[in-house]
Biopython code that builds the backbone (N, CA, C, O; Angstrom):
import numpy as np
from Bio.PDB.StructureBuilder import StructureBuilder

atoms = [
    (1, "UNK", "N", (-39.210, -34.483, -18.713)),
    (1, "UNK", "CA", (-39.139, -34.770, -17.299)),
    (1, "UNK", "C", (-37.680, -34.780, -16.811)),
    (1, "UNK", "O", (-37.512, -34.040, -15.841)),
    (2, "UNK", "N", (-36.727, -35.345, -17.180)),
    (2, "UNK", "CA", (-35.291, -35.417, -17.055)),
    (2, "UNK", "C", (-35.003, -34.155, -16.919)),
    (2, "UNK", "O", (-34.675, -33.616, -15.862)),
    (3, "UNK", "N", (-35.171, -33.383, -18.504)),
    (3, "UNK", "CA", (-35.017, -32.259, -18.607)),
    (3, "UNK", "C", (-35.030, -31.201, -17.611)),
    (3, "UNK", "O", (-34.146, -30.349, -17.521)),
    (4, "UNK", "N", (-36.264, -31.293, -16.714)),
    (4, "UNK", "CA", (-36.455, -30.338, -15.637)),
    (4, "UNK", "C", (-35.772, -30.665, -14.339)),
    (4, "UNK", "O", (-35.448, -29.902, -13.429)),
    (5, "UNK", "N", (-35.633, -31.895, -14.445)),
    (5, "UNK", "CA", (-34.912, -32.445, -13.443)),
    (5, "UNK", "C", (-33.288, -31.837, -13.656)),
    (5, "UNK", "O", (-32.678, -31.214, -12.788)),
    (6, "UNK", "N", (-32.832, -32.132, -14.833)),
    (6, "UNK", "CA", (-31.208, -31.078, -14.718)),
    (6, "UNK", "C", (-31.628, -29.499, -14.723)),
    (6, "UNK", "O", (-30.842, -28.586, -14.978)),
    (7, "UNK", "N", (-32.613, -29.386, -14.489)),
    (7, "UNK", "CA", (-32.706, -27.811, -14.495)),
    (7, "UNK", "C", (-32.468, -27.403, -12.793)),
    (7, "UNK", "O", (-31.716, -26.654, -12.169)),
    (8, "UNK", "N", (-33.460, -28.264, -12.498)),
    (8, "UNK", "CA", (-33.466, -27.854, -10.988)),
    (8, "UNK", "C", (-32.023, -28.451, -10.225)),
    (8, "UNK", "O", (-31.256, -27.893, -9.440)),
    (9, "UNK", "N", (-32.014, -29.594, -10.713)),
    (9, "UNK", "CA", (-30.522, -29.836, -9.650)),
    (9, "UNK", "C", (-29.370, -28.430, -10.111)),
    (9, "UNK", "O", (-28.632, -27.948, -9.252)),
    (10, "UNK", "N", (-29.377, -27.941, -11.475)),
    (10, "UNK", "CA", (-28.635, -26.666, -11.316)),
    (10, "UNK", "C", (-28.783, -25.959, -10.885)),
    (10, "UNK", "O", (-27.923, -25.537, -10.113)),
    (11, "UNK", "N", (-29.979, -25.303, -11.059)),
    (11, "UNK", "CA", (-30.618, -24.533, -9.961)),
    (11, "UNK", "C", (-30.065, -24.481, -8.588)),
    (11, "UNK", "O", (-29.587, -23.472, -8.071)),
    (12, "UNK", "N", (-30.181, -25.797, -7.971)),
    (12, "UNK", "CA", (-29.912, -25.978, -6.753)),
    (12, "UNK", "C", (-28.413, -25.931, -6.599)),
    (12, "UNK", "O", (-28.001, -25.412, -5.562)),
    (13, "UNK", "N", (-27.791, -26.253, -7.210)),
    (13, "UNK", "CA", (-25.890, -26.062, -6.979)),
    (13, "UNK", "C", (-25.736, -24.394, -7.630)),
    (13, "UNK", "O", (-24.588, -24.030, -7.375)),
    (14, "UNK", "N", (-26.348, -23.510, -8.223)),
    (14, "UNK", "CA", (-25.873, -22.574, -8.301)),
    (14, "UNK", "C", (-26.329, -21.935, -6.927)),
    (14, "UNK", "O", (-25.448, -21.228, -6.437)),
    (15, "UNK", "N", (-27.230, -21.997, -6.358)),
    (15, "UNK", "CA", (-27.867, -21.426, -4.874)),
    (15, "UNK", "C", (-27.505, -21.996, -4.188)),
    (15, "UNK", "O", (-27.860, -21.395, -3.173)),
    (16, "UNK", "N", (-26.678, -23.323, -3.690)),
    (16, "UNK", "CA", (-26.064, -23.599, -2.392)),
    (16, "UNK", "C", (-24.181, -22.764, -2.837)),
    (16, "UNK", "O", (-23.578, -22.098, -1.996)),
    (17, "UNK", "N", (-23.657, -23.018, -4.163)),
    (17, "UNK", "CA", (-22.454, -22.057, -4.723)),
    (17, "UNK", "C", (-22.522, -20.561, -4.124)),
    (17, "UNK", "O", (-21.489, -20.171, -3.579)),
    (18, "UNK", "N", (-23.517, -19.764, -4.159)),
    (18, "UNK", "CA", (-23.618, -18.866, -4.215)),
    (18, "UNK", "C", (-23.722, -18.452, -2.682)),
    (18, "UNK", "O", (-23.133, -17.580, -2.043)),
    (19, "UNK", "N", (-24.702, -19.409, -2.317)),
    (19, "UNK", "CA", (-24.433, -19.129, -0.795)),
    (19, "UNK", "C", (-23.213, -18.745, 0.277)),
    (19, "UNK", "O", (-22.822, -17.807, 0.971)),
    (20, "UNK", "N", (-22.831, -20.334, -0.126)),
    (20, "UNK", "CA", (-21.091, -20.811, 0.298)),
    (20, "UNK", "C", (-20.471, -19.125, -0.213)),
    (20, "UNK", "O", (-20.358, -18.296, 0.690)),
    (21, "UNK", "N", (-20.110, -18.719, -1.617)),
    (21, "UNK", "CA", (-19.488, -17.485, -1.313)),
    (21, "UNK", "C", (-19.419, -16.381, -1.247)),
    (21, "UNK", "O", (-18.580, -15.701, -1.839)),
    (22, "UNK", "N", (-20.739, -15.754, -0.131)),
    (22, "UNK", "CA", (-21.279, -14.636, 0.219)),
    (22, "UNK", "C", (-19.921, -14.155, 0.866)),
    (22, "UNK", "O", (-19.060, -14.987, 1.152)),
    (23, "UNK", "N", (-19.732, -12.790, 1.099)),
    (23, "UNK", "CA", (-18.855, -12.432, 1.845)),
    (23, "UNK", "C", (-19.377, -12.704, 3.508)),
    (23, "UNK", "O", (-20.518, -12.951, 3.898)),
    (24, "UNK", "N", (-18.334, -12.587, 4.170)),
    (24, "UNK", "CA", (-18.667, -12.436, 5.737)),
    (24, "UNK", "C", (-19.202, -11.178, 5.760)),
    (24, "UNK", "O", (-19.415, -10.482, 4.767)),
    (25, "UNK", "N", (-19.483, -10.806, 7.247)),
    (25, "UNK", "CA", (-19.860, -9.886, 8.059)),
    (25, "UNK", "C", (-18.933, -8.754, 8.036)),
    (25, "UNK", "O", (-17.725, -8.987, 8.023)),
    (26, "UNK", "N", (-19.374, -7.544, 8.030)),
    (26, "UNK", "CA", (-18.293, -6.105, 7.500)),
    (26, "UNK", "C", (-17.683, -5.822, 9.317)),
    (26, "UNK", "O", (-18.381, -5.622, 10.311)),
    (27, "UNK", "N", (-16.027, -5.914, 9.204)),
    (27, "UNK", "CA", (-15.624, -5.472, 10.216)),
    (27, "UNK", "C", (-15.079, -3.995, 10.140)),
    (27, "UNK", "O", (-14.111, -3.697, 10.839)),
    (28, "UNK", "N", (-15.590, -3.180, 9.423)),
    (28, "UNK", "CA", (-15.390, -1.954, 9.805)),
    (28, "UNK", "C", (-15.627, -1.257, 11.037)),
    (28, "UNK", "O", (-16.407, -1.528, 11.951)),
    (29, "UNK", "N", (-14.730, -0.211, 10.883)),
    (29, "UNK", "CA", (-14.995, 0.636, 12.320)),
    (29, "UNK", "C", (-14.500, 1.742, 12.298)),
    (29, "UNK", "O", (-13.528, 2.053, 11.609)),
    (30, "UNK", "N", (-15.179, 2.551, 13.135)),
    (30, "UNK", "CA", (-14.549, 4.526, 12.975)),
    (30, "UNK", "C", (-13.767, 4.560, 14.249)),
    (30, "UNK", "O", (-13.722, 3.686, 15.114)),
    (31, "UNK", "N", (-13.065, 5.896, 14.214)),
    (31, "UNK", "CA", (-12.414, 6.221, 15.632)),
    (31, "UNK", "C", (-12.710, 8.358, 14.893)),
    (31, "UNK", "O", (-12.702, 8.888, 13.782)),
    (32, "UNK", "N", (-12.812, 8.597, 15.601)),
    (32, "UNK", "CA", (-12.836, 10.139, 15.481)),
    (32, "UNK", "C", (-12.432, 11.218, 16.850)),
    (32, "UNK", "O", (-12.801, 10.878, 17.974)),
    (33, "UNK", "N", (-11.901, 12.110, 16.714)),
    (33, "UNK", "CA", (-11.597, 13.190, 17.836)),
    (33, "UNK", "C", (-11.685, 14.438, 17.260)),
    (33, "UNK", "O", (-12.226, 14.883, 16.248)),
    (34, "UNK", "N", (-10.634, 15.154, 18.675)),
    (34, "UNK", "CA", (-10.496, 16.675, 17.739)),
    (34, "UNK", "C", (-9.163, 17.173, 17.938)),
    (34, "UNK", "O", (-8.773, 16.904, 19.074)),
    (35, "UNK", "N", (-8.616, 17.583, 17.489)),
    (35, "UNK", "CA", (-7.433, 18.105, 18.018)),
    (35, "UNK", "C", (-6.945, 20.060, 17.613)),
    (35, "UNK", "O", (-6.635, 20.409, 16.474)),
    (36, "UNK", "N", (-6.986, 20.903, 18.648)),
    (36, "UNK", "CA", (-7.218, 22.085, 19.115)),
    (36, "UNK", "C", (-5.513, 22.611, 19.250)),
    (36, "UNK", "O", (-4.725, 21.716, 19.556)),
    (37, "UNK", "N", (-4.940, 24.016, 19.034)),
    (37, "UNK", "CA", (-3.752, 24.859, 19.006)),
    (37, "UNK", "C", (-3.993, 25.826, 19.082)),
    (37, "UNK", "O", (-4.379, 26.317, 18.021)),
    (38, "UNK", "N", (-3.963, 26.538, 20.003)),
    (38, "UNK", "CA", (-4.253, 27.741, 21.025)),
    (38, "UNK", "C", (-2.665, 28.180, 21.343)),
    (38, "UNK", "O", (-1.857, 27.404, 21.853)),
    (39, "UNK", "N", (-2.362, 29.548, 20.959)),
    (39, "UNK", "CA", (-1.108, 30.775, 21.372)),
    (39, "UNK", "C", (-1.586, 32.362, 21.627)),
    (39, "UNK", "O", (-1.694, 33.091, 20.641)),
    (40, "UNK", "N", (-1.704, 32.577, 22.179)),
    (40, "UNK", "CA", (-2.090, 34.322, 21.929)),
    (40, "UNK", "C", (-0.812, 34.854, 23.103)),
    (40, "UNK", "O", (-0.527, 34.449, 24.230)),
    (41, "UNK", "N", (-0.467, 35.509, 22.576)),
    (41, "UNK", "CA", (-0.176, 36.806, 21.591)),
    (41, "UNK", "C", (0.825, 36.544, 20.824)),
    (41, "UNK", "O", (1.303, 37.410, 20.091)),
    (42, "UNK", "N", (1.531, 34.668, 20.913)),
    (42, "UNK", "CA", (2.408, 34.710, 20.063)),
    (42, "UNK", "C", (1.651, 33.131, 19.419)),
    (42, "UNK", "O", (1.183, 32.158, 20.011)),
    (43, "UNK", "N", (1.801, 33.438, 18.039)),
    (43, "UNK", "CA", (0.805, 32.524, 16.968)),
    (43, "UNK", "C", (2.128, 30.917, 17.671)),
    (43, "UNK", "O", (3.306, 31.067, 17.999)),
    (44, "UNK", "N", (1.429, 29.772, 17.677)),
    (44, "UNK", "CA", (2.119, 28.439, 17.183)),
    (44, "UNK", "C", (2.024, 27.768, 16.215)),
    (44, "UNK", "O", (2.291, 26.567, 16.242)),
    (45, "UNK", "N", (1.513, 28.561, 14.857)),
    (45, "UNK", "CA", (1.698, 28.152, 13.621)),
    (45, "UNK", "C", (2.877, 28.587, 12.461)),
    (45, "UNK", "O", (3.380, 29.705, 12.350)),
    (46, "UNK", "N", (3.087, 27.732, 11.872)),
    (46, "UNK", "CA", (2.508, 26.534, 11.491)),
    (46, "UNK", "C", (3.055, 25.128, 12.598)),
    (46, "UNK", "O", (4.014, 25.098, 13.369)),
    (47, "UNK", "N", (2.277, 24.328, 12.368)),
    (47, "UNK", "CA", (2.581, 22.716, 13.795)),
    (47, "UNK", "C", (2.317, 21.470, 12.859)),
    (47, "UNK", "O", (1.572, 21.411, 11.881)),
    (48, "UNK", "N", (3.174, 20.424, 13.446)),
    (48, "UNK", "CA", (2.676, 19.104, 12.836)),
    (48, "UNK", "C", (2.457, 18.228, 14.150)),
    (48, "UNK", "O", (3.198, 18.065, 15.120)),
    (49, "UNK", "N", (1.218, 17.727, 13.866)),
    (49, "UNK", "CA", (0.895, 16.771, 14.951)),
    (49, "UNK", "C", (0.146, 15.515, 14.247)),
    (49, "UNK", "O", (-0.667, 15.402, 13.331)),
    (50, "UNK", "N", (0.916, 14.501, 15.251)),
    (50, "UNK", "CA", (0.652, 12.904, 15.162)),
    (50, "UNK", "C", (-0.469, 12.495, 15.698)),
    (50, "UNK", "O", (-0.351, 12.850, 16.871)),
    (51, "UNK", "N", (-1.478, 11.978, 15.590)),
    (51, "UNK", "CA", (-2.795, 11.380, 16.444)),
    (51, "UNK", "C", (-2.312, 10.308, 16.250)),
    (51, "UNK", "O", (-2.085, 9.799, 15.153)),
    (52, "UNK", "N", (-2.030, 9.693, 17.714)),
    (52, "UNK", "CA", (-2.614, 7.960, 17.783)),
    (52, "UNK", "C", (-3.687, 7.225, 17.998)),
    (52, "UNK", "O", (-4.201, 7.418, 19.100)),
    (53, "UNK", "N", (-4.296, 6.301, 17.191)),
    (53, "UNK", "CA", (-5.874, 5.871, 17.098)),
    (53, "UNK", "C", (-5.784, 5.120, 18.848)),
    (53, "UNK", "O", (-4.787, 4.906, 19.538)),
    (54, "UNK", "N", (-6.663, 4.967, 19.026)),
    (54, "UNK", "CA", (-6.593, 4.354, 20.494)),
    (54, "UNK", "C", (-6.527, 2.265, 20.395)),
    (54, "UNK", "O", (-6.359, 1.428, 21.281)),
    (55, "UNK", "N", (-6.721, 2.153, 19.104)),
    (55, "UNK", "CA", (-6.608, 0.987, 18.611)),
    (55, "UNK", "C", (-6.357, 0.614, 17.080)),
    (55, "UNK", "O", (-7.251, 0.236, 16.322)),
    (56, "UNK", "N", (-5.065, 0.767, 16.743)),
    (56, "UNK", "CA", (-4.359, 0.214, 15.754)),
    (56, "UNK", "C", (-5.357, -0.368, 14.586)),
    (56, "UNK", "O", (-5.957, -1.372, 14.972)),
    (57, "UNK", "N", (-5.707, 0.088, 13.080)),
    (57, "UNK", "CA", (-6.695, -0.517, 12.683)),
    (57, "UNK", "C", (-5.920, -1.847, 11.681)),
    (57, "UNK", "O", (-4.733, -2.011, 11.401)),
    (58, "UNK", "N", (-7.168, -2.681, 11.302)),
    (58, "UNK", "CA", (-5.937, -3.721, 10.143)),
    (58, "UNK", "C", (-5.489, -3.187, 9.043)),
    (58, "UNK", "O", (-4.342, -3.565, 8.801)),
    (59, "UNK", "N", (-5.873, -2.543, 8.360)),
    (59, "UNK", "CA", (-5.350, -1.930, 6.943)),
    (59, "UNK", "C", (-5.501, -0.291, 8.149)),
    (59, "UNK", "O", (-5.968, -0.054, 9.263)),
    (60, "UNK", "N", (-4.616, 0.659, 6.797)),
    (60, "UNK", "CA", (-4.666, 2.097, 6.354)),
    (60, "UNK", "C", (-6.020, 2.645, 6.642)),
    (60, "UNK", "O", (-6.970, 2.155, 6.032)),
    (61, "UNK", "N", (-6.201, 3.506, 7.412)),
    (61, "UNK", "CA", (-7.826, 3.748, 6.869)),
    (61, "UNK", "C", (-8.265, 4.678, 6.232)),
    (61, "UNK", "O", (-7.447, 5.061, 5.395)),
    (62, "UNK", "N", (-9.463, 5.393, 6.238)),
    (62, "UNK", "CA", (-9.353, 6.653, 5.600)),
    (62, "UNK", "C", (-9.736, 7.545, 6.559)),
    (62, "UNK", "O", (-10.484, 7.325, 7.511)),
    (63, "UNK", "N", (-9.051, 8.819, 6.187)),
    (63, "UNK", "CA", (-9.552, 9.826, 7.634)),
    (63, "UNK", "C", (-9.679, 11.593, 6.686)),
    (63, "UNK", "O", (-8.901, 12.320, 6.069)),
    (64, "UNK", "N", (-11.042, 11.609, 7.048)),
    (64, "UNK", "CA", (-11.953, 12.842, 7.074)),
    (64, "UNK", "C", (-11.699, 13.791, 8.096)),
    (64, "UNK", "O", (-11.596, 13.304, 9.221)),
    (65, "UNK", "N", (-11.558, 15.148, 7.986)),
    (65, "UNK", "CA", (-11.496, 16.293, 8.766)),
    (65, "UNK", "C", (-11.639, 17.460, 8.246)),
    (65, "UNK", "O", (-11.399, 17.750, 7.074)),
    (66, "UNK", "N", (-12.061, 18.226, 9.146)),
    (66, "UNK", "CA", (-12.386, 19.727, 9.344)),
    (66, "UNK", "C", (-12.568, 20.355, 10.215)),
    (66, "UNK", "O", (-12.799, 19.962, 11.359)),
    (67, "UNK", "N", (-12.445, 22.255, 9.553)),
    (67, "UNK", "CA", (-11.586, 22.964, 10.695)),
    (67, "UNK", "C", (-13.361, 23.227, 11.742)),
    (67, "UNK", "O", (-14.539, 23.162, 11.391)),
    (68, "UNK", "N", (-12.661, 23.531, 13.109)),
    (68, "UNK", "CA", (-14.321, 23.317, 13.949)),
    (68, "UNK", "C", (-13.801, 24.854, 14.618)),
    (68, "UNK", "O", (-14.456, 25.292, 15.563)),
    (69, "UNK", "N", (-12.616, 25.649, 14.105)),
    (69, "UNK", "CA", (-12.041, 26.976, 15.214)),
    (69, "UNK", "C", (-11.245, 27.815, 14.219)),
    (69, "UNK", "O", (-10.693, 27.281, 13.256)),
    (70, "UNK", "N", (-11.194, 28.896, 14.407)),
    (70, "UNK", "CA", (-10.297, 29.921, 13.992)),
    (70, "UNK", "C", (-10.225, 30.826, 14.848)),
    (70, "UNK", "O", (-11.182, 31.370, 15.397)),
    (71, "UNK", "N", (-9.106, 31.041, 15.014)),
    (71, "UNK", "CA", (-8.430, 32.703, 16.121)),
    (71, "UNK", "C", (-7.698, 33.261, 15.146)),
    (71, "UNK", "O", (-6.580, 32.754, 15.046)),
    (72, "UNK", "N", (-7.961, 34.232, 14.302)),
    (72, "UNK", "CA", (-7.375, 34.844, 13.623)),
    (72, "UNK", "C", (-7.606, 36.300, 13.496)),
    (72, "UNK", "O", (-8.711, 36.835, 13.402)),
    (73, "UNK", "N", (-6.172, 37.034, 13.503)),
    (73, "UNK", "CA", (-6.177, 39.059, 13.519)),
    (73, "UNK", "C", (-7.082, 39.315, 12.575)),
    (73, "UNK", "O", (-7.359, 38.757, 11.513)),
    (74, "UNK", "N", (-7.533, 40.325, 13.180)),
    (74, "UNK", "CA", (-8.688, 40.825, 11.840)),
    (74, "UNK", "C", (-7.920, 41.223, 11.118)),
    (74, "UNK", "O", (-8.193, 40.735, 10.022)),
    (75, "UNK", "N", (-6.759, 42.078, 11.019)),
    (75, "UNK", "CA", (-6.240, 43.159, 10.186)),
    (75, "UNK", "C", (-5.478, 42.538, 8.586)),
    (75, "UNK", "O", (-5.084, 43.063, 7.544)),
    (76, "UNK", "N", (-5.562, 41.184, 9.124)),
    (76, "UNK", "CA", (-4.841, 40.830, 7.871)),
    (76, "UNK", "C", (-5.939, 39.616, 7.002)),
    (76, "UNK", "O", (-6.908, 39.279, 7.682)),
    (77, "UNK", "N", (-5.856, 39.071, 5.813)),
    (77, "UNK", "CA", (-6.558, 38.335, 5.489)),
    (77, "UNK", "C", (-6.411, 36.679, 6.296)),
    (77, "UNK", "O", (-5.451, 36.165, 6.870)),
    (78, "UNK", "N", (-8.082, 36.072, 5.984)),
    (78, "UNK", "CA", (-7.529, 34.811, 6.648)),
    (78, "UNK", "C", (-7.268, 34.135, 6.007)),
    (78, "UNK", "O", (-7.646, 34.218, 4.838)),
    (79, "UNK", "N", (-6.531, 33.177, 6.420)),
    (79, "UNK", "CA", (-6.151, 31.979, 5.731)),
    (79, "UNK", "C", (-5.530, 30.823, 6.146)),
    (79, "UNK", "O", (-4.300, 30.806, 6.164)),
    (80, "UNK", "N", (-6.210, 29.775, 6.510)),
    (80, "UNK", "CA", (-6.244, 28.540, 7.556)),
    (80, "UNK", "C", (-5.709, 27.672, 6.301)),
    (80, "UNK", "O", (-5.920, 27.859, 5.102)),
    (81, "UNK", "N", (-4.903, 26.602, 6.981)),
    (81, "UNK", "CA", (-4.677, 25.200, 5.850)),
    (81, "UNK", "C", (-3.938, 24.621, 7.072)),
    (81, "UNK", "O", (-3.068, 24.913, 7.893)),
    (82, "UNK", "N", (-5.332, 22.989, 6.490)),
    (82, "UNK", "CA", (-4.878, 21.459, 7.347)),
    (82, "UNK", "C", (-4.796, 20.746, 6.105)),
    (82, "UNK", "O", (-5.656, 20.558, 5.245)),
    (83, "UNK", "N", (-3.237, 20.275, 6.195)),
    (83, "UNK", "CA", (-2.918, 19.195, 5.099)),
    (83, "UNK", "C", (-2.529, 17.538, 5.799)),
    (83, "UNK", "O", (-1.934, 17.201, 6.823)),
    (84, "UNK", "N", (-3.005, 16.979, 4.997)),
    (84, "UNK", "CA", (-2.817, 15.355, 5.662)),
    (84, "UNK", "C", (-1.564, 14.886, 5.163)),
    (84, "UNK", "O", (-1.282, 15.156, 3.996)),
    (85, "UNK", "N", (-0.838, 14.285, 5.800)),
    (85, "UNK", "CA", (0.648, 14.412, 5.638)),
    (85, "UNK", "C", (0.781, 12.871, 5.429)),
    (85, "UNK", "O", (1.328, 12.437, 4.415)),
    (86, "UNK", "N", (0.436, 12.304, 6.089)),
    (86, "UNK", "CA", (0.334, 10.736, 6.322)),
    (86, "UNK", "C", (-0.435, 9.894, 7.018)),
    (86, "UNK", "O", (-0.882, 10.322, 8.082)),
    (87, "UNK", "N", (-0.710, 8.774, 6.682)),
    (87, "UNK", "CA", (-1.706, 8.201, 7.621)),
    (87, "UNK", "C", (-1.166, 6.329, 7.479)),
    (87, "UNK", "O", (-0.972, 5.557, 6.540)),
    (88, "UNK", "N", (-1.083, 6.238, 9.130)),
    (88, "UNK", "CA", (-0.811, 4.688, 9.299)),
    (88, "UNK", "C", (-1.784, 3.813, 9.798)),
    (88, "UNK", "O", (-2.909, 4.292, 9.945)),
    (89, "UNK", "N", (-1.575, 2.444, 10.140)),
    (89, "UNK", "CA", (-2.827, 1.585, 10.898)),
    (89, "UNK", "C", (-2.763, 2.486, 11.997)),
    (89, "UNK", "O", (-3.785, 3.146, 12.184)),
    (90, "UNK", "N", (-1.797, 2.672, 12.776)),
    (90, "UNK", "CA", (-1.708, 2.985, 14.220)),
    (90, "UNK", "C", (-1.852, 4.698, 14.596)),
    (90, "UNK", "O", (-2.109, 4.981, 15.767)),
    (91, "UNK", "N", (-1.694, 5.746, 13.652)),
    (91, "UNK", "CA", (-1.450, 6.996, 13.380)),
    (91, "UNK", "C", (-2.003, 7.532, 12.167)),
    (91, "UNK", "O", (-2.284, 6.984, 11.101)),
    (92, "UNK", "N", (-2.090, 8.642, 12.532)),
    (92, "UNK", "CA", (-2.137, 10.019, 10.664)),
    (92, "UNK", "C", (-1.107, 11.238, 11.695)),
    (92, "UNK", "O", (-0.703, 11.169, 12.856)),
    (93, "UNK", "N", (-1.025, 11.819, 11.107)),
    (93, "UNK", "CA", (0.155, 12.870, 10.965)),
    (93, "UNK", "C", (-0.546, 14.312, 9.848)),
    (93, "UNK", "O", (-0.727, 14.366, 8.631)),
    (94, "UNK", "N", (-0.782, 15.303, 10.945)),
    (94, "UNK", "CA", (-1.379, 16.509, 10.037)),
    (94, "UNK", "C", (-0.388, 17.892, 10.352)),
    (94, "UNK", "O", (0.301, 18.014, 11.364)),
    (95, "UNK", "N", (-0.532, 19.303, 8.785)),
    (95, "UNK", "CA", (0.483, 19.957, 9.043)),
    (95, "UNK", "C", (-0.839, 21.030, 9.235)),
    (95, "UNK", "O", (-1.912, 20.911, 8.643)),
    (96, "UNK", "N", (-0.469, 22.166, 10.267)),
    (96, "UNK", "CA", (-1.674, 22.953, 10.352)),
    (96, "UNK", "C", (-1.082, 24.327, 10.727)),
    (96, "UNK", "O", (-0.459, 24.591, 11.755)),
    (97, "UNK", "N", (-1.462, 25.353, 9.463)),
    (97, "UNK", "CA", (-0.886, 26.097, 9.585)),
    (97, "UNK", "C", (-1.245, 27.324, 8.804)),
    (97, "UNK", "O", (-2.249, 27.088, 8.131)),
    (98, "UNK", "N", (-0.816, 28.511, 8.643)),
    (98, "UNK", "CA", (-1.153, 29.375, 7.816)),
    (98, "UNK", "C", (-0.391, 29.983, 6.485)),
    (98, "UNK", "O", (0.762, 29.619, 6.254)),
    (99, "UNK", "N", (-1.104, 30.981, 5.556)),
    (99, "UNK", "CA", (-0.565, 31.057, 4.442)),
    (99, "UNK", "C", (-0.496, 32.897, 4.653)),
    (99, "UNK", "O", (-1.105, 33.693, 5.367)),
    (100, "UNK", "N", (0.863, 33.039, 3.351)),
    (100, "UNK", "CA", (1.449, 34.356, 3.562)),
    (100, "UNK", "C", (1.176, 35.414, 5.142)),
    (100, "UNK", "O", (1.553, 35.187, 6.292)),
    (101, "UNK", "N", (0.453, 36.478, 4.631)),
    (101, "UNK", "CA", (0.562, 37.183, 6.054)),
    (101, "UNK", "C", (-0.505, 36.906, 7.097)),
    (101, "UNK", "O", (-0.756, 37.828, 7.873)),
    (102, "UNK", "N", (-1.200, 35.712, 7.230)),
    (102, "UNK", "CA", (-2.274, 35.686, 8.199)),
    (102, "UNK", "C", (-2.089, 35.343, 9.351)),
    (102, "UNK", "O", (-1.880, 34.168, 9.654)),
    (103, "UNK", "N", (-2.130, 36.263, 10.156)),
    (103, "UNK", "CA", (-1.660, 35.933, 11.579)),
    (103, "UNK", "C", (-2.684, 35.474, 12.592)),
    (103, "UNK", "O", (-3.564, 36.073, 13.211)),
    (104, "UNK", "N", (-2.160, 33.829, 12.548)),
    (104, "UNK", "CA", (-3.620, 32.842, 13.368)),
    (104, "UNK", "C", (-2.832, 32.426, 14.930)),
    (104, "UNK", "O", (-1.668, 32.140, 15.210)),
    (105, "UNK", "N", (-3.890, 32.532, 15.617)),
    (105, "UNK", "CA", (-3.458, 32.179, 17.263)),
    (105, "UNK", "C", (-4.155, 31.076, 17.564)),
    (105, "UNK", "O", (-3.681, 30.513, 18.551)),
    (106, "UNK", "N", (-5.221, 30.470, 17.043)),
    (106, "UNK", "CA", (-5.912, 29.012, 17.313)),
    (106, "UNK", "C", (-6.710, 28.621, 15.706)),
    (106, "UNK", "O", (-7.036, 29.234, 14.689)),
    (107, "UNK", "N", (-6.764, 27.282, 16.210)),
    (107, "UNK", "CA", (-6.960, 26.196, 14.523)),
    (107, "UNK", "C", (-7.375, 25.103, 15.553)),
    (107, "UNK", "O", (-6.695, 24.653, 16.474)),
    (108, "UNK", "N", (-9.110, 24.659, 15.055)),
    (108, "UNK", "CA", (-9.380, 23.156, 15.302)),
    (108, "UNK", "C", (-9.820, 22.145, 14.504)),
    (108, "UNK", "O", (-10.033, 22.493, 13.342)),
    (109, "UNK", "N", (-9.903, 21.676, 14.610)),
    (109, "UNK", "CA", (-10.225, 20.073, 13.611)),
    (109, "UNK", "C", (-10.540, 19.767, 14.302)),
    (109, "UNK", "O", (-10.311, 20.025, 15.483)),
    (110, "UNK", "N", (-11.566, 18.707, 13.563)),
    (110, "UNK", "CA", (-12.574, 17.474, 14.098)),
    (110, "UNK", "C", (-11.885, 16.382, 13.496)),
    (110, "UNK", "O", (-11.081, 16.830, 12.679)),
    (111, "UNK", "N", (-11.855, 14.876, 13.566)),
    (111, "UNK", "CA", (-11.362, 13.816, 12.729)),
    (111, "UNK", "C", (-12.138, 13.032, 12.788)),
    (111, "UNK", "O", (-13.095, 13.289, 13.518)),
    (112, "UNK", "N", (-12.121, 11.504, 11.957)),
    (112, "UNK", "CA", (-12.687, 10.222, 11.499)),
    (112, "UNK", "C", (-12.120, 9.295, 10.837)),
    (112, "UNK", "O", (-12.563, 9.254, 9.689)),
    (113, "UNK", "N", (-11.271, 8.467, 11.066)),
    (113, "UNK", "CA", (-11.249, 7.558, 10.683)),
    (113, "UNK", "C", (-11.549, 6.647, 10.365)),
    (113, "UNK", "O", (-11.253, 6.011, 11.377)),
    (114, "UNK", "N", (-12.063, 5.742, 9.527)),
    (114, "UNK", "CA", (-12.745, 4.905, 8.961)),
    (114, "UNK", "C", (-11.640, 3.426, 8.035)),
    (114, "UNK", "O", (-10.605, 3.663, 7.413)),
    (115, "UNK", "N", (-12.158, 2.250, 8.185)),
    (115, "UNK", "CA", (-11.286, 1.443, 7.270)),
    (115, "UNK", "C", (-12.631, 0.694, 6.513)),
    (115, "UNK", "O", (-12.455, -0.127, 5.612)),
]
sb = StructureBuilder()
sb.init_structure("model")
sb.init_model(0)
sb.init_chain("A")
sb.init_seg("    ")
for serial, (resi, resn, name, xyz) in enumerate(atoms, 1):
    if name == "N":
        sb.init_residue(resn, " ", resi, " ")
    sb.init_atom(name, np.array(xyz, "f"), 0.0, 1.0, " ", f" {name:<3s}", serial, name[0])
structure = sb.get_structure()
């Protein structure tokens, strides 16, 4: 009888313990856009451009993208490249541009940020 009796009062302090240290509520949050570079007849690649989030996140976050455009000469091969250069609470910073002879006149991206 005792016996069950220290069973359950443990019982019961490991389930009010456990309770007490559930995590809180997840404050995550996304921000996403697009950002577009349009030249014809003279290319503006390669470019580096800064996005500012419209609200500063608490940590670093992570940010997903891809290309949503290409304007590129037929005559030569294609070849698109978006590299992520940096990324802050308040900003990321991307380089967008082309490789050897591909002569590109527009490049779009989509984005997402996430923390």
């Amino acid at each position: 009888m005792a016996r069950a009796r220290i069973h359950a009062s443990l019982l019961y302090t490991v389930l009010v313990l456990s309770i007490l240290h559930l995590p809180g509520p997840a404050t995550a949050r996304c921000e996403s856009g697009d950002e577009d570079e349009q030249g014809f007849p003279v290319s503006p690649f390669p470019i580096i451009r800064t996005i500012q989030f419209k609200t500063p996140f608490v940590a670093k976050p992570s940010v997903m993208y891809g290309i949503t455009m290409l304007d590129i000469n037929y005559a030569e091969n294609n070849r698109a490249k978006i590299q992520l250069m940096g990324v802050e609470k308040s900003n990321f910073t991307v380089w967008m541009g082309t490789m050897y002879d591909t002569k590109m006149y527009g490049l779009g991206m989509r984005w997402m940020a996430c923390d």
